[in-house]
LUMSE-747494 format. One record per residue: residue in one letter; z, y, x of N, C-alpha, C, CB in turn. Coordinates in pm, whole numbers, plus 50000, padded with zeros to 5 digits. Glycine has a CB too. Layout:
<nodes>
koltor,n.c3,n.c2,n.c1,ca.c3,ca.c2,ca.c1,c.c3,c.c2,c.c1,cb.c3,cb.c2,cb.c1
a,Z,Y,X,Z,Y,X,Z,Y,X,Z,Y,X
...
</nodes>
This chain:
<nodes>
koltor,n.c3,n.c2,n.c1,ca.c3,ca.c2,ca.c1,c.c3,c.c2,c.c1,cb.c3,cb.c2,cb.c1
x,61686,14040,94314,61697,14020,94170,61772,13889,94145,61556,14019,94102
x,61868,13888,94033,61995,13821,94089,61992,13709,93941,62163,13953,94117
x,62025,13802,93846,62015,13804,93724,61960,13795,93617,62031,13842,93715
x,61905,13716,93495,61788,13760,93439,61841,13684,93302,61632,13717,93520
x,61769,13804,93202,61816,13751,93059,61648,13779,93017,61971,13858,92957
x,61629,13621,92945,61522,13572,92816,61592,13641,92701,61508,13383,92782
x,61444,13688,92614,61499,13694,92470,61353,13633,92402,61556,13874,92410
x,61425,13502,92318,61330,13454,92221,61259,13298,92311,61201,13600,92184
x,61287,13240,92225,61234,13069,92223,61102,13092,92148,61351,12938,92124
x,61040,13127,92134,60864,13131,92137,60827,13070,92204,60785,13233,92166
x,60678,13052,92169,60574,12999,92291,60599,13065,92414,60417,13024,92261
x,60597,13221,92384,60605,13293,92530,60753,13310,92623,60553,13446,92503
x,60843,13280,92563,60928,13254,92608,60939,13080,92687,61006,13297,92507
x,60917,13043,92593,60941,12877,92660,60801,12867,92819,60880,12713,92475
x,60709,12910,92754,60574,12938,92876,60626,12952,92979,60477,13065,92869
x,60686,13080,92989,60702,13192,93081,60857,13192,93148,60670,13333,92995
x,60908,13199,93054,61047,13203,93090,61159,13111,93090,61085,13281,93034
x,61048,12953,93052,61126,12873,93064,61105,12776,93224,61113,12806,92931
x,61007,12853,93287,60913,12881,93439,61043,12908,93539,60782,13053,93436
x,61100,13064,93513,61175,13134,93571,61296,13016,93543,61182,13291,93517
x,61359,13014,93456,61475,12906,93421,61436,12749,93560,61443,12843,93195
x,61349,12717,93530,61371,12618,93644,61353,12620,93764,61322,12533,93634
x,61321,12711,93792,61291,12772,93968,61356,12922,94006,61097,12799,93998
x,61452,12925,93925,61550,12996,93958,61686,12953,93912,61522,13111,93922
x,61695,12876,93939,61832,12764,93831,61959,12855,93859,61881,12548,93909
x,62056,12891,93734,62136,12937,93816,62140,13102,93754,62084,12906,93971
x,62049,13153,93789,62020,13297,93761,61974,13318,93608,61902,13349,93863
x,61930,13227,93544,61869,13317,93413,61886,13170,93338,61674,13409,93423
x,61897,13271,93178,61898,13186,93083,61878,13303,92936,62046,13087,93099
x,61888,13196,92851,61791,13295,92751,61934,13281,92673,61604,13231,92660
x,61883,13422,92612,61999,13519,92540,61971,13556,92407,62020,13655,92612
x,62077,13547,92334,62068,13496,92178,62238,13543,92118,62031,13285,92170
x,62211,13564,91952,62346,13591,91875,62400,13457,91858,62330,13667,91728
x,62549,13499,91823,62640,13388,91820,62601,13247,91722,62774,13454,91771
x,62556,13340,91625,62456,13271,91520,62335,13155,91536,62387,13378,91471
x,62229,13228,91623,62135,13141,91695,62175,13049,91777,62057,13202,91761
x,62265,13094,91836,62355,13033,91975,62362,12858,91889,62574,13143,92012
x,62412,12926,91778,62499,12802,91743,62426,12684,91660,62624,12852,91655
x,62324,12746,91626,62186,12626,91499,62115,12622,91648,62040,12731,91299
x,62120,12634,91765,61992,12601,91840,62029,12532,91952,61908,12719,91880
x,62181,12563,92007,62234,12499,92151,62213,12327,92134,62427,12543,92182
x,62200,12270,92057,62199,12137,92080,62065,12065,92019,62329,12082,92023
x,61975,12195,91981,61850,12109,91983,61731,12090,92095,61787,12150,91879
x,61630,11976,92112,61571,11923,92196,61432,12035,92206,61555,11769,92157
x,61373,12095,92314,61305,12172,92331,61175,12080,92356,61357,12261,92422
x,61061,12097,92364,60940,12002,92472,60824,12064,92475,60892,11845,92424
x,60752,12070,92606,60663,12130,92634,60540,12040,92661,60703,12208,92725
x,60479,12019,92593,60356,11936,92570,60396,11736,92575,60236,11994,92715
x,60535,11778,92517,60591,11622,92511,60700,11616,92618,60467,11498,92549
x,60740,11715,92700,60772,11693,92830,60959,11778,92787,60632,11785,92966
x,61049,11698,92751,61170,11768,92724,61236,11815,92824,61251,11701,92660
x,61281,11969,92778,61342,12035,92889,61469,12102,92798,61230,12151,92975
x,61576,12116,92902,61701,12229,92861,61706,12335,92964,61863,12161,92857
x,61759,12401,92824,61739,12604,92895,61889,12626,92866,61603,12766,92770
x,61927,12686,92968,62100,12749,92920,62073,12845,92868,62220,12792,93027
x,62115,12852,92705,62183,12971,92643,62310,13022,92625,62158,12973,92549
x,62277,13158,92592,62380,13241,92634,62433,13342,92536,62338,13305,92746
x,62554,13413,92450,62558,13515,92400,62526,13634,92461,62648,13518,92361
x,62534,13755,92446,62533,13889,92548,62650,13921,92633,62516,14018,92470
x,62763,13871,92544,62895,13898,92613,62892,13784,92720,63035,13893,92507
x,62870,13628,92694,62899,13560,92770,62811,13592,92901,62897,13442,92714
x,62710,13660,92898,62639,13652,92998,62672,13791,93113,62493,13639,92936
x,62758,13862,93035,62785,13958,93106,62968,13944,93188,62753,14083,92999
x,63007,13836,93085,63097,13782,93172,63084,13737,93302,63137,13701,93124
x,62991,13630,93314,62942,13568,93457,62841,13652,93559,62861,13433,93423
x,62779,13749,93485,62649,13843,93568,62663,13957,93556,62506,13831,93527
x,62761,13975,93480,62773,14173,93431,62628,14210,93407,62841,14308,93587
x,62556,14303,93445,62459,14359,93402,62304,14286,93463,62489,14504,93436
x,62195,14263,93355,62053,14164,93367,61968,14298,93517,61922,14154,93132
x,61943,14197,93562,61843,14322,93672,61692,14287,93581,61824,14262,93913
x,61688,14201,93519,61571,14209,93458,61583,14121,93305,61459,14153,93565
x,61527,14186,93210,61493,14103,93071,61369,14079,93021,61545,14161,92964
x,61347,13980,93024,61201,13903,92967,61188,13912,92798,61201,13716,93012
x,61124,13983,92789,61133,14038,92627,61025,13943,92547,61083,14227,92609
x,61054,13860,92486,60908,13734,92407,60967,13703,92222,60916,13495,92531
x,61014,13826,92173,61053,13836,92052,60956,13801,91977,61098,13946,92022
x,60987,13807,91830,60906,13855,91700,60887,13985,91707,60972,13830,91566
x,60825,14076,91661,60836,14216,91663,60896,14257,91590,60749,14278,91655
x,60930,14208,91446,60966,14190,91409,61135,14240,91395,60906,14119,91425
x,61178,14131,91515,61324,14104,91577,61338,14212,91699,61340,13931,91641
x,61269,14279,91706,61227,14392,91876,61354,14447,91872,61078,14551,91877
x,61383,14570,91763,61480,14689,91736,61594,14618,91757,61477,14765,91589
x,61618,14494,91641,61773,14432,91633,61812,14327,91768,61787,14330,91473
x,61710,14302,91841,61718,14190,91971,61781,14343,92110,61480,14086,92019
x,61723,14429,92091,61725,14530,92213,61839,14641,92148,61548,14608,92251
x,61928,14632,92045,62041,14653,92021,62162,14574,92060,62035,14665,91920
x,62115,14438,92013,62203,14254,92082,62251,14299,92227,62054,14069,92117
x,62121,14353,92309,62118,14335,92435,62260,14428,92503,61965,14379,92483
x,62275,14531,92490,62331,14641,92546,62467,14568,92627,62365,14760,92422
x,62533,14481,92584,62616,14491,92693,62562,14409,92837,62753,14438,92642
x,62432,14404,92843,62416,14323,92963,62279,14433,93017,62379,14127,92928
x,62308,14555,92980,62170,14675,93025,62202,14750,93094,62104,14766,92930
x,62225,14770,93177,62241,14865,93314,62136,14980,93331,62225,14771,93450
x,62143,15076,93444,62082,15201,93465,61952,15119,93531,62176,15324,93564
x,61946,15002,93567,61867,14942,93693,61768,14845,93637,61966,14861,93806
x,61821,14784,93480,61753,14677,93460,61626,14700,93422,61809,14603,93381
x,61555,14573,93468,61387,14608,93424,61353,14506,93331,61264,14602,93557
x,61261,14590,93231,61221,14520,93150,61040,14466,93142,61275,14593,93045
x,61041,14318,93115,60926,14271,93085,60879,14260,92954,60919,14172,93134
x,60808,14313,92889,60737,14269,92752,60634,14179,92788,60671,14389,92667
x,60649,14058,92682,60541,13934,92726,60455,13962,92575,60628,13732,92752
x,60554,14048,92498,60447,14102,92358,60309,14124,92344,60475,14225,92317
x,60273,14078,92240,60161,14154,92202,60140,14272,92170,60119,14118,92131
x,60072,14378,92164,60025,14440,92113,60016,14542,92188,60060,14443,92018
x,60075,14756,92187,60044,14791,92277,60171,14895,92232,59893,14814,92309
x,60304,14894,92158,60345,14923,92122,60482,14880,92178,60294,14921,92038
x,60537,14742,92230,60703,14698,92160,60757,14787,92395,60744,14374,92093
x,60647,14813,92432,60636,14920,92607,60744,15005,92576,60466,15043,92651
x,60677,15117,92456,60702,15227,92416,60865,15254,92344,60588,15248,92331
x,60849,15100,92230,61011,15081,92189,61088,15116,92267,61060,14960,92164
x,61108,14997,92364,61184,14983,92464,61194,15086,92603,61150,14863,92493
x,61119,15157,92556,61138,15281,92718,61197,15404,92558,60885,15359,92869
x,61196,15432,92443,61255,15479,92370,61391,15454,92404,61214,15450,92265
x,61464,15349,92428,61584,15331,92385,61657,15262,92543,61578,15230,92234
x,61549,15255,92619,61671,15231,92769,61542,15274,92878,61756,15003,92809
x,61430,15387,92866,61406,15486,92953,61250,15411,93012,61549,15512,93071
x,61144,15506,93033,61017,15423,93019,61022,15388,93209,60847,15536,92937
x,61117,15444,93287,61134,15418,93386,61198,15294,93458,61171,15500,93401
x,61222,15234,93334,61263,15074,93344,61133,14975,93299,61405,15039,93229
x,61029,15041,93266,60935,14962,93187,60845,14903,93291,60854,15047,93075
x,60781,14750,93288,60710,14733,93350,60589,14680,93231,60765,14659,93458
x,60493,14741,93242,60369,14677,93109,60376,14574,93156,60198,14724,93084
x,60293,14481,93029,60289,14334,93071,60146,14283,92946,60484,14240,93040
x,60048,14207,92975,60023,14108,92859,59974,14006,92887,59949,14143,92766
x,60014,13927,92829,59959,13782,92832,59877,13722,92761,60033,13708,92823
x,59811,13674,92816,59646,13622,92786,59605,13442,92847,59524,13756,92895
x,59495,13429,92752,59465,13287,92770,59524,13163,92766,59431,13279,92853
x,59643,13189,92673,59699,13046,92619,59667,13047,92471,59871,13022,92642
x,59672,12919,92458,59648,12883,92265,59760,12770,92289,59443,12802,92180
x,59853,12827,92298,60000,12745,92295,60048,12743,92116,60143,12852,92412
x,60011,12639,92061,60117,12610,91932,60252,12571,91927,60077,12517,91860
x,60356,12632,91838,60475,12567,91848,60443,12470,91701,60621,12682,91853
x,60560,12387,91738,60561,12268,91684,60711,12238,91683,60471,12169,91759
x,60777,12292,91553,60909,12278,91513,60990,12311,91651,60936,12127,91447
x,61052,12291,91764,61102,12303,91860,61000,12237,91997,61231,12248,91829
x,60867,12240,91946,60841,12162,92073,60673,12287,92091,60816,11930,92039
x,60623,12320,92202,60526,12357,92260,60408,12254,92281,60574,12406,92365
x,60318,12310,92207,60204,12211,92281,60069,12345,92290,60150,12030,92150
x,60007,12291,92443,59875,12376,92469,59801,12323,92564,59895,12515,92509
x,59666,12326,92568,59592,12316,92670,59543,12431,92794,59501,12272,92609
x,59582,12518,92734,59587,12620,92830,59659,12693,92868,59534,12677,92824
x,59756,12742,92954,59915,12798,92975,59851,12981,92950,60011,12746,93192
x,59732,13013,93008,59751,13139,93032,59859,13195,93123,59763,13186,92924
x,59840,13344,93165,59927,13427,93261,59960,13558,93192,59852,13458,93404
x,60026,13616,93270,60097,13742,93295,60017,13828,93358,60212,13730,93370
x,59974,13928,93320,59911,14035,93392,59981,14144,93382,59786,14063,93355
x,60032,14196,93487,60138,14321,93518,60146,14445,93596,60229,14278,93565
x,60177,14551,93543,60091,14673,93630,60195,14816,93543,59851,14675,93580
x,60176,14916,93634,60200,15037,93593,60107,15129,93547,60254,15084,93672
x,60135,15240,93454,60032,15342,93461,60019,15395,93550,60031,15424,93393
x,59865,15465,93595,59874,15520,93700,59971,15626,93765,59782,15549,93699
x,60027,15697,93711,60075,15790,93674,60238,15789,93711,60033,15797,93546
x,60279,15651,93738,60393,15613,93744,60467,15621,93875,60389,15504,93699
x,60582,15660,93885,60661,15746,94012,60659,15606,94130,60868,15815,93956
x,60704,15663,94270,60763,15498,94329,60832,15434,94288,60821,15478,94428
x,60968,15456,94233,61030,15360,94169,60984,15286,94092,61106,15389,94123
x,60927,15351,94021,60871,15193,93883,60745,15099,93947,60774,15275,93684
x,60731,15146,94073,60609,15101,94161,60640,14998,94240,60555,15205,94252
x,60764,15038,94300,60877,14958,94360,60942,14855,94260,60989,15058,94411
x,60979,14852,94158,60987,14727,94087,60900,14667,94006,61072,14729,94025
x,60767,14704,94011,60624,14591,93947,60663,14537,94088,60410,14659,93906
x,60702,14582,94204,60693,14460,94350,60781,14367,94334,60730,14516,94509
x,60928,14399,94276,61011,14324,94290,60964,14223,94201,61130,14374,94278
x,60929,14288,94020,60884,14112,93935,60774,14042,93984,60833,14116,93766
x,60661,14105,94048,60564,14018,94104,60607,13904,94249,60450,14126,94144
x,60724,13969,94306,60769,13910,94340,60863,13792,94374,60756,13950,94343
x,60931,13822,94244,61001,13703,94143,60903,13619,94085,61084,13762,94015
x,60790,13672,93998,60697,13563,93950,60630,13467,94078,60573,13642,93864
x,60600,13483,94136,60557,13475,94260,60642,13336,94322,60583,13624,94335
x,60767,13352,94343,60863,13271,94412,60899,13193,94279,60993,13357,94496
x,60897,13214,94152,60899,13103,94038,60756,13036,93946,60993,13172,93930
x,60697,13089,94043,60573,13007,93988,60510,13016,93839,60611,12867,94001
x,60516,13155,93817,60495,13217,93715,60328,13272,93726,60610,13323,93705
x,60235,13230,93612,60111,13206,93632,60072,13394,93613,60043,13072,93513
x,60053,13488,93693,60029,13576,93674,59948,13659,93745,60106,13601,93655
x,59893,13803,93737,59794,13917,93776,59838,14042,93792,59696,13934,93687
x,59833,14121,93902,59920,14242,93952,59766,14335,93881,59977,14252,94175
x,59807,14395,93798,59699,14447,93702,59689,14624,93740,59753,14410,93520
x,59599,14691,93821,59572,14805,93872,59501,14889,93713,59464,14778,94021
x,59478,14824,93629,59396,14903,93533,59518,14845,93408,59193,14853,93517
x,59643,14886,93402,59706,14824,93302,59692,14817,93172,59793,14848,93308
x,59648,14983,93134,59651,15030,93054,59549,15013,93002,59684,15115,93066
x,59403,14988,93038,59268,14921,93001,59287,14815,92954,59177,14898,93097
x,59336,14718,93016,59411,14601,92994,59484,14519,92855,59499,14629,93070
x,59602,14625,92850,59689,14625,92735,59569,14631,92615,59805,14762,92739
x,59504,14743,92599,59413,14786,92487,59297,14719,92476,59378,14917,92494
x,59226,14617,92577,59158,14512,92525,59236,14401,92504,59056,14481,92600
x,59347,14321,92472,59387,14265,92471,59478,14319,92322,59409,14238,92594
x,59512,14428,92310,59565,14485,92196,59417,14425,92058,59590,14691,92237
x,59305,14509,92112,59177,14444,92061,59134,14326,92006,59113,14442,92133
x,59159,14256,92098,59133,14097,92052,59238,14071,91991,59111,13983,92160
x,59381,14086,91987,59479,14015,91896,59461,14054,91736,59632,14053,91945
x,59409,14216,91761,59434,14271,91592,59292,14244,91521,59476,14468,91576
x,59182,14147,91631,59116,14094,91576,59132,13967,91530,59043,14108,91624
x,59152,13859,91602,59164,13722,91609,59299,13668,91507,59182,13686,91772
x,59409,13761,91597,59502,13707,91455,59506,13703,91323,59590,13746,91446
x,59458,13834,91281,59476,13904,91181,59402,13829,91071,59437,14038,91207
x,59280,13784,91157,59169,13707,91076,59207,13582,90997,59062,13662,91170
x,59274,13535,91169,59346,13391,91105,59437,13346,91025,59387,13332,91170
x,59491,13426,90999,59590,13434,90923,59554,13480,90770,59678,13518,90990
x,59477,13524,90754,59395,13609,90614,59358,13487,90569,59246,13731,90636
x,59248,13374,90678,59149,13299,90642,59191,13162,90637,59043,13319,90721
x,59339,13111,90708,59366,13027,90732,59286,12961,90786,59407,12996,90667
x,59250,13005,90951,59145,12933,91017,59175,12910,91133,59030,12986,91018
x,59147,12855,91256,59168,12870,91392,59060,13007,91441,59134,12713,91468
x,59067,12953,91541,58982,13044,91674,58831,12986,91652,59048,13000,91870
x,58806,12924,91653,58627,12849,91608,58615,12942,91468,58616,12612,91557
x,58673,12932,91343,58649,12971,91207,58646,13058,91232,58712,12953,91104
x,58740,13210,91318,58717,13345,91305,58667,13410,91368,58784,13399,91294
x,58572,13338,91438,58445,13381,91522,58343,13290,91502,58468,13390,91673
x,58278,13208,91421,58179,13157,91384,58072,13235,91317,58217,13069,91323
x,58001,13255,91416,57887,13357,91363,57784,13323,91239,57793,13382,91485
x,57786,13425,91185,57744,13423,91043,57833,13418,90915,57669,13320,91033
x,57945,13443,90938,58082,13397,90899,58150,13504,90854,58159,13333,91003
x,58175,13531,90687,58305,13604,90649,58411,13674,90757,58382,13501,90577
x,58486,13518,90803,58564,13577,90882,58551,13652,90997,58621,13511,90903
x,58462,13634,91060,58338,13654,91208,58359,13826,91192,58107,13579,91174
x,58336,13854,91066,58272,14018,91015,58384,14090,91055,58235,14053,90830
x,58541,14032,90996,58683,14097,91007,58678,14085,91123,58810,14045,90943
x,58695,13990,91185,58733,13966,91328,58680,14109,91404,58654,13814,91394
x,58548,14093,91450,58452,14201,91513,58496,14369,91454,58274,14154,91459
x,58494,14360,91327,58548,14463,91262,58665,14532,91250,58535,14443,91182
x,58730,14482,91302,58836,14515,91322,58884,14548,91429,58888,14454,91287
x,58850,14454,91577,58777,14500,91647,58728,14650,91719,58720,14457,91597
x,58653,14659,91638,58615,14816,91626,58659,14899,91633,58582,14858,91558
x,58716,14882,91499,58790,14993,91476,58928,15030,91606,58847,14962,91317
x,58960,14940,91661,59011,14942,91778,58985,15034,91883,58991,14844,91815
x,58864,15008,91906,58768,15064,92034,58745,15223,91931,58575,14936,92081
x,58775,15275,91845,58714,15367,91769,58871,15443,91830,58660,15330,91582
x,58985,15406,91756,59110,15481,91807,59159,15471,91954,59223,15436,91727
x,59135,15356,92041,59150,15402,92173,59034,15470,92216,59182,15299,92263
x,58938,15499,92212,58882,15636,92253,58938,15781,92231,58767,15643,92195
x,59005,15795,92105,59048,15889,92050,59211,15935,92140,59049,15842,91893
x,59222,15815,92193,59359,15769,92264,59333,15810,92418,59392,15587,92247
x,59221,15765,92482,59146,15812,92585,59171,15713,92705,59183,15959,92615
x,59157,15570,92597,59083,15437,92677,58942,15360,92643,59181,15322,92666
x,58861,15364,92767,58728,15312,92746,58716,15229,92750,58649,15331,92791
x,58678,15203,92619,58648,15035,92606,58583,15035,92482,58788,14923,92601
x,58457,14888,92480,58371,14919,92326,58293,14766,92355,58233,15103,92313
x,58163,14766,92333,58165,14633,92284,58143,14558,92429,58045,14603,92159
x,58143,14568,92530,58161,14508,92656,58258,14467,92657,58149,14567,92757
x,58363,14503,92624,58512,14469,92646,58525,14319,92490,58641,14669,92615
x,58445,14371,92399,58456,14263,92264,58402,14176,92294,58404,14291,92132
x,58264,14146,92339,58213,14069,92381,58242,13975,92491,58141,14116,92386
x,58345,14002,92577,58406,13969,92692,58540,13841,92643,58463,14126,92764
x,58616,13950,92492,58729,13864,92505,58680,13773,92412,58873,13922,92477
x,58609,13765,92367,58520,13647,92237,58537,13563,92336,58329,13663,92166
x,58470,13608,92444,58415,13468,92538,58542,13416,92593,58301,13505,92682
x,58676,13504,92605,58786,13409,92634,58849,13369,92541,58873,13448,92709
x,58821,13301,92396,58803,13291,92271,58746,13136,92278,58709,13411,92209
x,58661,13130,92350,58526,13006,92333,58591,12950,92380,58375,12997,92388
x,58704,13000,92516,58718,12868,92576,58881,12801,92547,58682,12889,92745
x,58956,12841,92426,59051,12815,92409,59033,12661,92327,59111,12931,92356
x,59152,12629,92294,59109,12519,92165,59048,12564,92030,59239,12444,92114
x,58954,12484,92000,58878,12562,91863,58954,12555,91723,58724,12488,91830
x,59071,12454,91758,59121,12420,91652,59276,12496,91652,59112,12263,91644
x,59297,12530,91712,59428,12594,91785,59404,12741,91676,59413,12624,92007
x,59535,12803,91607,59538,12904,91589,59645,12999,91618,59510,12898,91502
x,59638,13119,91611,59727,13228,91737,59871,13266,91629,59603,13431,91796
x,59951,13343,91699,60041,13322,91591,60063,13361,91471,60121,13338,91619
x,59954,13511,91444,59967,13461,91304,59934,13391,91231,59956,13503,91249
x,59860,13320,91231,59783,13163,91198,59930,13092,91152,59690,13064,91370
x,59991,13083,91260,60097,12982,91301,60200,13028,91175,60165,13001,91482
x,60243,13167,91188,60332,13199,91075,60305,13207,90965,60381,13288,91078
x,60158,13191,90920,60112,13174,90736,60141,13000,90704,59886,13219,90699
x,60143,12944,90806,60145,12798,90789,60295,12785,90779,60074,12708,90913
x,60349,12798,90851,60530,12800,90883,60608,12939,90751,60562,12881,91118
x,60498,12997,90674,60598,13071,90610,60686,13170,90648,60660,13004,90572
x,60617,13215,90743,60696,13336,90829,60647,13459,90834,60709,13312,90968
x,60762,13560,90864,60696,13723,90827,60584,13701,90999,60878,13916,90827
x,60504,13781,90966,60378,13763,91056,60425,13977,91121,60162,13710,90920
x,60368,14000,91264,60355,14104,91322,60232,14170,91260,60353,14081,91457
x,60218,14167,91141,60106,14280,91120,60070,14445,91109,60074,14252,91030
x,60261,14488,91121,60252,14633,91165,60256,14648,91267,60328,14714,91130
x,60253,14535,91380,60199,14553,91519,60069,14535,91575,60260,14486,91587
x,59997,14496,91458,59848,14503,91493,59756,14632,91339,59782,14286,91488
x,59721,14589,91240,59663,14652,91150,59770,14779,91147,59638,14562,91017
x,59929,14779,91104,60012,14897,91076,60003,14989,91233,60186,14840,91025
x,59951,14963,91338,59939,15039,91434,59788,15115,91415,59963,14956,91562
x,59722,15015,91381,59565,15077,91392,59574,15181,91291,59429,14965,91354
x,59641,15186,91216,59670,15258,91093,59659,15346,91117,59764,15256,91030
x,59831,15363,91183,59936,15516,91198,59785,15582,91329,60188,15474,91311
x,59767,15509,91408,59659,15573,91500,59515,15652,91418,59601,15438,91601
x,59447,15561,91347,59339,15605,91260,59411,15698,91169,59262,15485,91182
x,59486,15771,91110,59589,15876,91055,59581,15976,91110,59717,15850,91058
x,59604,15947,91305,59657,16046,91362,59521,16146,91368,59732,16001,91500
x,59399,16055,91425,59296,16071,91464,59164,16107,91379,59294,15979,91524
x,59219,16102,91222,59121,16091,91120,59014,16019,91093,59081,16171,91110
x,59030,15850,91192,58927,15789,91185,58966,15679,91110,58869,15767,91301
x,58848,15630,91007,58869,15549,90882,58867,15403,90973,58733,15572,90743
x,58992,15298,90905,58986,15166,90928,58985,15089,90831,59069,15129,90996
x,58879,15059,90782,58857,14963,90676,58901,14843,90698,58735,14948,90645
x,58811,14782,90792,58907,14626,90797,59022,14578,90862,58843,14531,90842
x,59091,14699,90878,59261,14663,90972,59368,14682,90786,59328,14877,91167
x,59272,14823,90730,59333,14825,90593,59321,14686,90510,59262,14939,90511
x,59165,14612,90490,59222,14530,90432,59239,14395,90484,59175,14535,90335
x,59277,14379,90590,59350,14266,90654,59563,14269,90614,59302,14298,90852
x,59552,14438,90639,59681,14451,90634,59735,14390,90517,59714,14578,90645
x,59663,14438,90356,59665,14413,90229,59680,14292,90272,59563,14452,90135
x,59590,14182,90280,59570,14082,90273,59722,14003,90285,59465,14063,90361
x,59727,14044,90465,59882,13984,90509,59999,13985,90417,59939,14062,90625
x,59985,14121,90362,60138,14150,90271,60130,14075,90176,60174,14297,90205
x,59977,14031,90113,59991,13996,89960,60025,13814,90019,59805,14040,89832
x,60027,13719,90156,60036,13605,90169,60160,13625,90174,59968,13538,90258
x,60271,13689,90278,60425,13726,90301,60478,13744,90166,60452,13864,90391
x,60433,13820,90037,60534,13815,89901,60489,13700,89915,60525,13902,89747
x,60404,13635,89896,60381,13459,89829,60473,13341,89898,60200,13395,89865
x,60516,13391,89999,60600,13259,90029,60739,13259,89968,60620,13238,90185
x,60765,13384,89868,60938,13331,89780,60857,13320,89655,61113,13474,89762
</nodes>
């Protein structure tokens, strides 16, 4: 693996893929429109105070020097998913593999839509409360990568979860070769369309939307639920063992730290909430099971997003 294109200066990008960038010098750099290219190439990046430079790249320029990515680290907005993995095409080959460092349980599916689920490697990342901070990262906890196939999945796509674990591996990329992926993804899908959703409604951290006895506590859990209600229906087991579990990797983040949608009601930014509540949705739709508090979290979100013009 020779080659490698970043998409997105996020937390999870800068985390993760700004990892690969220095212990693979040379091979990868993060990939961006002419536009971004140009408001961002000369500003100062820092990771808990600690300034670093990342080579960016257009799509063309990068396919000038590398022709086609053997792998793309996908750490978008969701937002930006459709129009970032359109950007990409002249640097996408029959071969390249893709990483989603996304949340949710959805941006897998995009992307094997539109360049083949046989390039897909699942991915989620867990246990950082990384805030951005205008161009700079700050966290006390980095969190990892946990990475895996469905079971179900041929040798080839078996054969390259070896090759990125093997790349993470040799770049010092904090990660978990994940045998239950798909369990995985959907408690972790769980806790985000709980925790964020909350925070962002309540303008609270991680302490406020799990403080028991608590307004927000109710959404959080509740929502939650309703989670564990449509992946059953989906035909993944998981229920309050699994809630109770990620609370507790909850406790041990910063209490004051909030996740990103938190981050984007503060910053005035469109927030991923049809990747958490608008999924629980279209699922509770499919399945005929009622979601009350993903419905009114969703409300909630839309009515803060008109308020910022």
């Amino acid at each position: 693996m020779d080659n490698i294109a970043i998409l997105g200066m996020g937390a999870l990008g800068l985390l993760f893929g700004g990892e690969i960038v220095e212990n693979f010098k040379g091979h990868a750099s993060f990939v961006m429109d002419e536009s971004r290219l140009s408001r961002h190439e000369k500003d100062i990046y820092t990771i808990n105070g600690r300034e670093v430079s990342y080579p960016m790249e257009t799509p063309e320029t990068f396919a000038s020097k590398a022709g086609k990515a053997d792998l793309v680290l996908v750490g978008v907005k969701f937002p930006a998913l459709e129009e970032s993995l359109d950007l990409i095409k002249p640097i996408v080959g029959e071969d390249t593999i893709f990483v989603s460092m996304m949340n949710g349980i959805s941006s897998e599916r995009i992307i094997g839509e539109k360049y083949g689920m046989d390039n897909v490697i699942y991915t989620v990342s867990q246990g950082m409360d990384a805030q951005r901070e205008g161009t700079g990262i700050v966290y006390s906890k980095h969190g990892e990568l946990f990475i895996g196939v469905p079971k179900d999945a041929g040798d080839k796509l078996k054969a390259r979860l070896d090759e990125v674990a093997k790349l993470f591996e040799e770049c010092r990329v904090p990660h978990v070769a994940e045998p239950e992926i798909m369990y995985r993804s959907w408690s972790k899908f769980m806790l985000n369309v709980g925790i964020n959703q909350t925070c962002m409604v309540f303008d609270t951290g991680y302490a406020g939307a799990t403080e028991k006895g608590s307004e927000a506590r109710v959404y959080t859990v509740g929502a939650m639920r309703e989670v564990v209600a449509v992946g059953r229906a989906e035909g993944i087991d998981i229920g309050e063992k699994e809630i109770n579990q990620y609370l507790d990797i909850i406790a041990t983040l910063d209490p004051n730290a909030t996740p990103s949608m938190g981050q984007d009601r503060r910053q005035g930014r469109k927030s991923e909430v049809e990747m958490f509540a608008g999924e629980v949705m279209r699922l509770g739709k499919k399945h005929g099971i009622q979601v009350p508090a993903n419905e009114y979290l969703y409300k909630k979100v839309k009515e803060i997003e008109e308020a910022y013009s």
